[in-house]
N, C-alpha and C positions, 0 to 999 in steps of 0.2 A: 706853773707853766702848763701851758695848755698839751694834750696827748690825740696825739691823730695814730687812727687804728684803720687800715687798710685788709680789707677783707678782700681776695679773689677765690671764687668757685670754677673751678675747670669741670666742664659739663660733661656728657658724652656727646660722643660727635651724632648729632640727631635730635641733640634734646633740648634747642635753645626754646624754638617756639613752646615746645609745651612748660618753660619754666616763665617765660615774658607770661604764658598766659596763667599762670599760678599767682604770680608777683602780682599780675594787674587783678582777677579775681579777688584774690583772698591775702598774699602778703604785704602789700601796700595799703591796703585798707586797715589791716588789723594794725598798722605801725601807725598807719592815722590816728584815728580810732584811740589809741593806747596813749599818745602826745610822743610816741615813741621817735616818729621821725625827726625833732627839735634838734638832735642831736647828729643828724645825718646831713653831710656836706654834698654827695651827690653819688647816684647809682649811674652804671655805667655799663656799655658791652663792648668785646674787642673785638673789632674791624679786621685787621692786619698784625701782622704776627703769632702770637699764642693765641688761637682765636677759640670760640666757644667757650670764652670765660665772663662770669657775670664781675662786675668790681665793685664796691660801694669803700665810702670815706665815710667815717665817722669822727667827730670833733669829741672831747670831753679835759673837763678841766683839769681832772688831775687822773689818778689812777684809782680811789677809790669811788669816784662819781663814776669810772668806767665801769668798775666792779658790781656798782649797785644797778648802772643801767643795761646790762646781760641778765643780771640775777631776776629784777623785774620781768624785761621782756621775755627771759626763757619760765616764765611764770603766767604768762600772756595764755589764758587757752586757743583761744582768736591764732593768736601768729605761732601755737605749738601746731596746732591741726592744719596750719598751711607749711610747715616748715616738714609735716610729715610727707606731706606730698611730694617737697622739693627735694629730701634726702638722696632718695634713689635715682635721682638721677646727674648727682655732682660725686663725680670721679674724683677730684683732690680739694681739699680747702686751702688755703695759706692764709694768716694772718700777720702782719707786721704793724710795730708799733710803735711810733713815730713822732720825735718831737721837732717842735719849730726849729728851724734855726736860726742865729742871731742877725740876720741880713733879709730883705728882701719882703715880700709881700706874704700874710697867709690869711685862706679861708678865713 
């Protein structure tokens, strides 16, 4: 059964543009780059509501294909030296982990 892993970063309030222009620089590249993005359903920003939060979806098949594609990418120098950049300026992380369920359409 396939494992959806929903990542939101809450930014500081100020610091969307300078993380879009990190992501476009240097972290989307290095996720190319790596085959890393295979695995990723879609990156996102919040409009309305909780806003100043980046969101990305991630798809994997089980939970240790999960394990192994963290363990890679946080092995990535590429996406470590842009993740360095991105740290300081994301105030909370959440992660949720998330399986299909038995009805309806998915990714």
């Amino acid at each position: 059964m396939a494992i959806f892993e929903l990542r939101t970063y809450t930014l500081y309030v100020g610091k969307m543009g300078e993380a879009i222009k990190h992501y476009s620089e240097a972290g989307w590249p290095a996720l190319q780059k790596g085959g890393f993005d295979s695995k990723l359903v879609g990156y996102f920003t919040s409009d309305v509501g909780t806003i100043n939060q980046l969101v990305h979806l991630w798809r994997f098949e089980d939970d240790a294909d999960r394990r192994d594609f963290w363990s890679r990418l946080f092995a990535d120098d590429a996406f470590m030296a842009f993740a360095g950049k991105l740290r300081p300026l994301v105030m909370t992380q959440e992660v949720k982990l998330m399986l299909e369920a038995p009805w309806g359409p998915h990714p």
